[in-house]
N, CA and C atoms as a LAMMPS dump frame, in Angstrom:
ITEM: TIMESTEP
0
ITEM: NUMBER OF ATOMS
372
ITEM: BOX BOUNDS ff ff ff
-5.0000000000000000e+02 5.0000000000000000e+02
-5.0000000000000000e+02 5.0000000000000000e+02
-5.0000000000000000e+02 5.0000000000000000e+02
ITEM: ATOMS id mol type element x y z
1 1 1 N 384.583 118.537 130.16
2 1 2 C 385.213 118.799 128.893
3 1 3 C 386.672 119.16 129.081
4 2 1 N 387.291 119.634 127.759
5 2 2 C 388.553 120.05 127.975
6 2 3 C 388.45 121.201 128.116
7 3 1 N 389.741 121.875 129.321
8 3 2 C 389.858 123.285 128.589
9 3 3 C 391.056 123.799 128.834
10 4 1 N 391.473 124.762 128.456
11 4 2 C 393.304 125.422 128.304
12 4 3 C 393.133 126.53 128.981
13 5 1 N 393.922 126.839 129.674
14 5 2 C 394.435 127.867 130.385
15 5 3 C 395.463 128.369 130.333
16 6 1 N 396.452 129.665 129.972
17 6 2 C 397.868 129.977 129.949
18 6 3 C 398.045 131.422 130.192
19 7 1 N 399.007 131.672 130.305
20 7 2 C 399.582 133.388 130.574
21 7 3 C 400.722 133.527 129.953
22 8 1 N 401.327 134.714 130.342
23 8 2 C 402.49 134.808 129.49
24 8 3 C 403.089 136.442 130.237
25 9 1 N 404.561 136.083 130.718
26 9 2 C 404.984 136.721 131.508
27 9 3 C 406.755 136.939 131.233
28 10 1 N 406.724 137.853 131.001
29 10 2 C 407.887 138.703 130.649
30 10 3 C 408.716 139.874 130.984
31 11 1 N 409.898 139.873 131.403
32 11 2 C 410.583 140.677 132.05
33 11 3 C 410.958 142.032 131.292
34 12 1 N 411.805 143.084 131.857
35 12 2 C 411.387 144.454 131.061
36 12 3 C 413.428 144.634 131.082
37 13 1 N 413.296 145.436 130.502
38 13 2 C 414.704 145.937 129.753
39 13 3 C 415.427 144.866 128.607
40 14 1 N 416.721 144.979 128.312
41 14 2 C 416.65 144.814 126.411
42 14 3 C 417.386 143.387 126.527
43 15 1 N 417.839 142.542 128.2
44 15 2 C 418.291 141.455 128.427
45 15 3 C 417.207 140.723 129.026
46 16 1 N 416.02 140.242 128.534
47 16 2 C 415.155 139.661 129.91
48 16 3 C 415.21 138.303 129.427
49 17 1 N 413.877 138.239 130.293
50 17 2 C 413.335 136.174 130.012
51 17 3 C 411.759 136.303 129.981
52 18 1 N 410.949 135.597 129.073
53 18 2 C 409.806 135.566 128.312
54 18 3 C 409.396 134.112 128.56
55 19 1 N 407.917 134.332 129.147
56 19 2 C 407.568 132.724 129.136
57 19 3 C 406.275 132.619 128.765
58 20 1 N 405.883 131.77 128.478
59 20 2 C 404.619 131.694 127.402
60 20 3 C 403.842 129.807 128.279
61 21 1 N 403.255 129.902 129.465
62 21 2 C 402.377 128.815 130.257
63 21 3 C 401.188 128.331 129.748
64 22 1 N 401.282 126.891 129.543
65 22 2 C 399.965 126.486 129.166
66 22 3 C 399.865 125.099 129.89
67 23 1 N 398.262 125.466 130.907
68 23 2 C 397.679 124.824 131.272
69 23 3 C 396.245 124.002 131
70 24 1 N 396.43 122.462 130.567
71 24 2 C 395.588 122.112 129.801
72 24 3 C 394.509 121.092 131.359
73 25 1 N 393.785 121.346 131.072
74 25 2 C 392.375 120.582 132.361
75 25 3 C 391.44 119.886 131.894
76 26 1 N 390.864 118.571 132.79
77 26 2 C 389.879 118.342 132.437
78 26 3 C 388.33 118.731 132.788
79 27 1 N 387.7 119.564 132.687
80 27 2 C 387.117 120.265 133.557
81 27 3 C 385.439 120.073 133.684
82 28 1 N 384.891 120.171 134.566
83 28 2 C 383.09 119.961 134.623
84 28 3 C 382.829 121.344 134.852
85 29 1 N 381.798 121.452 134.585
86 29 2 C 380.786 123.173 134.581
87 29 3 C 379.627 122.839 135.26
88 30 1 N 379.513 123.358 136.058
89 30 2 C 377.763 123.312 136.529
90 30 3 C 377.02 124.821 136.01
91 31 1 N 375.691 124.639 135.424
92 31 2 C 375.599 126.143 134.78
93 31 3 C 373.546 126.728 135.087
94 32 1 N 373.431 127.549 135.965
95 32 2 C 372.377 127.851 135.934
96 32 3 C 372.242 128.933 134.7
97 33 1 N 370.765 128.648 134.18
98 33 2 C 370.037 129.979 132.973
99 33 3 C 368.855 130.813 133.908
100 34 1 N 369.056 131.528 133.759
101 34 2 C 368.281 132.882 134.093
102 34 3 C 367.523 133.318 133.678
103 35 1 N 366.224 133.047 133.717
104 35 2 C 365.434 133.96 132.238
105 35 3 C 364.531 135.13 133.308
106 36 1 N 365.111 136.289 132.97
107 36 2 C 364.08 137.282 133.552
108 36 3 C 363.09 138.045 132.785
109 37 1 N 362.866 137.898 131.614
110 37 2 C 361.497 138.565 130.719
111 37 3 C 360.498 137.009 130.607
112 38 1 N 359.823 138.01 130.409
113 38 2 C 358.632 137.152 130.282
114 38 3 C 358.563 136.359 128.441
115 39 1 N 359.427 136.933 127.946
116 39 2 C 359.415 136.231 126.951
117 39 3 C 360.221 135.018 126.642
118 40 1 N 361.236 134.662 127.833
119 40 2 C 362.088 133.642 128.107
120 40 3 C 363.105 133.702 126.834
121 41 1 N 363.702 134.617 125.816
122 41 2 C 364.462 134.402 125.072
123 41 3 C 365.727 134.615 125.63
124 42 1 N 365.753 136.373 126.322
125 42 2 C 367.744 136.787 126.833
126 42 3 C 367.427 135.458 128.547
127 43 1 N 368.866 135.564 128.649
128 43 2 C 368.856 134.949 129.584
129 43 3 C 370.64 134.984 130.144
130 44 1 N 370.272 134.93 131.983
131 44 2 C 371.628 134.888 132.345
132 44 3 C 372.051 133.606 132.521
133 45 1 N 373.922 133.671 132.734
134 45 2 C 374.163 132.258 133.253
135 45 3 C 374.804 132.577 134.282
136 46 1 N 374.77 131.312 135.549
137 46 2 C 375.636 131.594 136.698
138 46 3 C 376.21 130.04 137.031
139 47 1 N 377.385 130.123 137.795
140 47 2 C 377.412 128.462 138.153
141 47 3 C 379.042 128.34 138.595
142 48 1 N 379.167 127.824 138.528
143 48 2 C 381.015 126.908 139.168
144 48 3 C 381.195 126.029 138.127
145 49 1 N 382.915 125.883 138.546
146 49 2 C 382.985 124.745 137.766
147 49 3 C 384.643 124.017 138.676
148 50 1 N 384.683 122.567 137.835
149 50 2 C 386.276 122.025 138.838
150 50 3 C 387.113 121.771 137.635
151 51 1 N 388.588 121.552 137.739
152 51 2 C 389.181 120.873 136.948
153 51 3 C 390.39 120.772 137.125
154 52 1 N 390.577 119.664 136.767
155 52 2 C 392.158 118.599 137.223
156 52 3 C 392.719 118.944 136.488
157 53 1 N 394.014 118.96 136.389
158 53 2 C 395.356 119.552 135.417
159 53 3 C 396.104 118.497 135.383
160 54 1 N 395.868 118.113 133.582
161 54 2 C 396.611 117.166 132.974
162 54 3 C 397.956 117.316 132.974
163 55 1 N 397.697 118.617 132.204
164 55 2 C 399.457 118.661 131.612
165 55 3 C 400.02 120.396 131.865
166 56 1 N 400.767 120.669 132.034
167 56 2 C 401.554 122.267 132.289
168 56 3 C 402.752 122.195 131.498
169 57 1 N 403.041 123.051 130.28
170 57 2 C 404.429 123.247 129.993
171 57 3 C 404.326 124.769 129.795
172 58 1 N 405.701 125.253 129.664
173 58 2 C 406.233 126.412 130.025
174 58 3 C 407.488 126.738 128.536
175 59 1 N 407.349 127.574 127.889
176 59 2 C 408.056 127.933 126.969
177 59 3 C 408.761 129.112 127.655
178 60 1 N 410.415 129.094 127.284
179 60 2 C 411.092 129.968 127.487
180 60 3 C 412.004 130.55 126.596
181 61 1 N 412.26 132.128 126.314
182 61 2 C 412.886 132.477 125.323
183 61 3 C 413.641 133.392 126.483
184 62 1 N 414.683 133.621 125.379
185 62 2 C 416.165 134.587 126.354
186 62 3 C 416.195 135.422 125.15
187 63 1 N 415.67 136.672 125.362
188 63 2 C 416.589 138.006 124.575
189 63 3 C 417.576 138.933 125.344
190 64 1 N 418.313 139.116 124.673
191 64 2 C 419.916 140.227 124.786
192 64 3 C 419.912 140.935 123.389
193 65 1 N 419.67 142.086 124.149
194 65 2 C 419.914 143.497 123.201
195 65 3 C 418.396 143.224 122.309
196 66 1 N 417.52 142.789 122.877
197 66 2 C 416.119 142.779 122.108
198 66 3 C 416.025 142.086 121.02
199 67 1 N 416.976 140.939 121.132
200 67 2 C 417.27 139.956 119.688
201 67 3 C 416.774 138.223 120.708
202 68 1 N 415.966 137.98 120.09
203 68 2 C 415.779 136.386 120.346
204 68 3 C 417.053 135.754 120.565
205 69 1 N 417.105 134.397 121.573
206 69 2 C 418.29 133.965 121.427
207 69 3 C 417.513 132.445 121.189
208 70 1 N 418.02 132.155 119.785
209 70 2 C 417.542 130.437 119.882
210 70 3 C 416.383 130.312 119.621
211 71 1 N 416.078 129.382 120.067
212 71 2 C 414.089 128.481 119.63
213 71 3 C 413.524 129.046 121.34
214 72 1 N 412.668 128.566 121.26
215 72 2 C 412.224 128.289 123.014
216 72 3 C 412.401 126.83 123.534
217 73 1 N 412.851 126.918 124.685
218 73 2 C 412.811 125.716 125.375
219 73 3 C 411.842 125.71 126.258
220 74 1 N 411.204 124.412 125.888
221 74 2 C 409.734 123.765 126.535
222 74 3 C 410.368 123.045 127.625
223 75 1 N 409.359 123.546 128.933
224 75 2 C 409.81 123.074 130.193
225 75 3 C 408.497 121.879 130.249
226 76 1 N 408.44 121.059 131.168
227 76 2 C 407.514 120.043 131.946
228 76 3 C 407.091 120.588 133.374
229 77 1 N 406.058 121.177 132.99
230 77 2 C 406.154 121.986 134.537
231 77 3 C 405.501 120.6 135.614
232 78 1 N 404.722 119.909 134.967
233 78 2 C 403.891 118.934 135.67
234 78 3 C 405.351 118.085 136.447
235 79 1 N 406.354 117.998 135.483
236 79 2 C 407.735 116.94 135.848
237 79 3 C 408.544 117.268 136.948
238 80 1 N 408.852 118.697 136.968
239 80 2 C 409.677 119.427 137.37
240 80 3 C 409.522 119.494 138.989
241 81 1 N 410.461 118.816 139.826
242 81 2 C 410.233 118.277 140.917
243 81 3 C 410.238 119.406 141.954
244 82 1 N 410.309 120.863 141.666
245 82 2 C 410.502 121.92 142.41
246 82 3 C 409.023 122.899 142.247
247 83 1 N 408.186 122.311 141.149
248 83 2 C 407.027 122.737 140.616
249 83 3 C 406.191 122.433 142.3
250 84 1 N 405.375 123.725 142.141
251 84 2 C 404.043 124.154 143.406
252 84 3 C 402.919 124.127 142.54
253 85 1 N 402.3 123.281 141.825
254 85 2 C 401.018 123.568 140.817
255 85 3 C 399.534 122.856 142.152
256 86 1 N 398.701 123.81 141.933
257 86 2 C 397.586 122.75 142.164
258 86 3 C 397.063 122.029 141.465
259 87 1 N 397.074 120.895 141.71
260 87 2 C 396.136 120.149 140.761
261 87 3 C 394.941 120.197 140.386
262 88 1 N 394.014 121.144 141.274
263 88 2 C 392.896 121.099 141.244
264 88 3 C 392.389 123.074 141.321
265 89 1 N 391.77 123.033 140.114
266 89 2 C 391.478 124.747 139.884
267 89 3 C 389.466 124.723 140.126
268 90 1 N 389.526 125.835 140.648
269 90 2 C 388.039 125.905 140.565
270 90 3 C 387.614 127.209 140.656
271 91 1 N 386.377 127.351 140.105
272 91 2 C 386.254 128.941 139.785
273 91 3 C 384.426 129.368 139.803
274 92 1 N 384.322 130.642 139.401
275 92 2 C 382.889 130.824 139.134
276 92 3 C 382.474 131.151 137.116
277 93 1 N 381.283 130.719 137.049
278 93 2 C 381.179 131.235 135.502
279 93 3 C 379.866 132.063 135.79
280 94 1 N 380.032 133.267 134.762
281 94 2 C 378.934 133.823 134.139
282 94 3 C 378.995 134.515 133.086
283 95 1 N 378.329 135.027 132.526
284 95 2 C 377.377 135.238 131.524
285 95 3 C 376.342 135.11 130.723
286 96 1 N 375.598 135.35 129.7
287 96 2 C 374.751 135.918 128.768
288 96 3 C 374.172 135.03 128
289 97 1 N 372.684 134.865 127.46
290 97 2 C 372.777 134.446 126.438
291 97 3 C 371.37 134.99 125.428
292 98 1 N 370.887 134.168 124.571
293 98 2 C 369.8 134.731 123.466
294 98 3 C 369.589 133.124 123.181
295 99 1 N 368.239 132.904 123.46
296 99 2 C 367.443 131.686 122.404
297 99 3 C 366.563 132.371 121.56
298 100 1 N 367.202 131.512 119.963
299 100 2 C 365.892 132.376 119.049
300 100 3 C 364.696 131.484 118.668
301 101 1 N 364.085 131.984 118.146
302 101 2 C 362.96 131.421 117.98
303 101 3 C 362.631 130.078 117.271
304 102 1 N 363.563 129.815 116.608
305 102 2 C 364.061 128.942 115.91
306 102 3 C 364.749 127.716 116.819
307 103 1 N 364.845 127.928 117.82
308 103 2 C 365.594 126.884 119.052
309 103 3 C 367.249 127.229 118.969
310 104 1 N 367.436 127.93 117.974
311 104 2 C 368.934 128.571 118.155
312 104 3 C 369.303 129.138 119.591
313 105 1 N 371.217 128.962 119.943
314 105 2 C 370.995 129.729 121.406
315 105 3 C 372.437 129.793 121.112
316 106 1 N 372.709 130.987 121.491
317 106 2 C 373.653 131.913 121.295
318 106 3 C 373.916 132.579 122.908
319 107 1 N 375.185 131.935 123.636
320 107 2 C 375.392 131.998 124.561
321 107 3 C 377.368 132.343 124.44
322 108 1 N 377.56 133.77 125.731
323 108 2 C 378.993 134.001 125.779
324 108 3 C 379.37 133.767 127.334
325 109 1 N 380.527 132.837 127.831
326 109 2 C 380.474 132.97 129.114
327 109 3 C 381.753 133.177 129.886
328 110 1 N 382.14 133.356 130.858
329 110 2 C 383.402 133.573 131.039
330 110 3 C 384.067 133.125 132.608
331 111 1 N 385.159 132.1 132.826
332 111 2 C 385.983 131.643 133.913
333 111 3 C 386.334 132.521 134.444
334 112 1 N 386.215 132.609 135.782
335 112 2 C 386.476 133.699 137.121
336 112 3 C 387.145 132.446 137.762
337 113 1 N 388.668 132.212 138.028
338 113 2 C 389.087 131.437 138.749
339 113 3 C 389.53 131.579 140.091
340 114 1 N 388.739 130.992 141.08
341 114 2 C 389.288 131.259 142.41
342 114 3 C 390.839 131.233 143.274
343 115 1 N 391.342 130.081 143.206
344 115 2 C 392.097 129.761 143.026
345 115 3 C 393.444 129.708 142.291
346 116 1 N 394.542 130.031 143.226
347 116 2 C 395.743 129.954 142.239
348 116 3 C 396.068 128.993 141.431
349 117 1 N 396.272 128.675 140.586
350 117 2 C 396.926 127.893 139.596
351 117 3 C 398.547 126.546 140.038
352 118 1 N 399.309 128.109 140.511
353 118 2 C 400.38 127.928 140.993
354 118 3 C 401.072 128.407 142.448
355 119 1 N 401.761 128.178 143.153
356 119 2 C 401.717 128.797 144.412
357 119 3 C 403.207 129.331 144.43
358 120 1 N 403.879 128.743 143.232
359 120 2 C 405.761 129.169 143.348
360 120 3 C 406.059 130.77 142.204
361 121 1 N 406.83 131.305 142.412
362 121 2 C 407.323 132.724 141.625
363 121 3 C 408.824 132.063 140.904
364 122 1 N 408.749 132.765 139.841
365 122 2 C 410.145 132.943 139.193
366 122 3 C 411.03 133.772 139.598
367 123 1 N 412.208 133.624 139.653
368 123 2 C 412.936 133.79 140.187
369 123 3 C 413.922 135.166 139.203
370 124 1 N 413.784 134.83 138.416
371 124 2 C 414.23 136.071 136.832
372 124 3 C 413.003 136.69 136.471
């Protein structure tokens, strides 16, 4: 499936630089269910997953004196010939879920990524 990934990282005093990363993937899940009651409804999940990175852009804003300067400028991080990205992210998943009786299933789960993303630092 698809999925997005981003952060957002910002410098401190009243002149900094603000960036706002989004990493979009195509990604597979492998997902074990868990059922430990005997009634098989709660249940855990455990599993891995991989995913290739389509696209990376990078929004940047400049404040002085705590005033926006301008729009943001959208970087190409995928373009950007000084860019360290891995292409390839992989991680662990788990969490939770509830089947009701009804065949409903109500499941929450959550990306533990192993792997860095990126291997380069900003420099501001």
């Amino acid at each position: 499936g698809y999925s997005t990934k981003g952060n957002k990282e910002s410098g401190k005093g009243d002149n900094r630089k603000e960036y706002k990363d989004n990493f979009d993937y195509l990604q597979s899940t492998l997902q074990l269910n868990i059922f430990p009651g005997q009634d098989r409804q709660f249940f855990m999940v455990t599993g891995g997953y991989v995913g290739y990175l389509l696209a990376a852009k990078a929004d940047k804003v400049k404040y002085i004196n705590n005033q926006k300067q301008g729009d943001a400028d959208t970087i190409d991080l995928k373009k950007d010939p000084d860019n360290k990205l891995n292409n390839l992210d992989f991680g662990m998943v788990l969490g939770w879920g509830y089947e009701f009786e009804i065949g409903l299933i109500l499941k929450a789960t959550s990306d533990w990524g192993i792997r860095k993303i990126a291997d380069n630092d900003r420099d501001d």
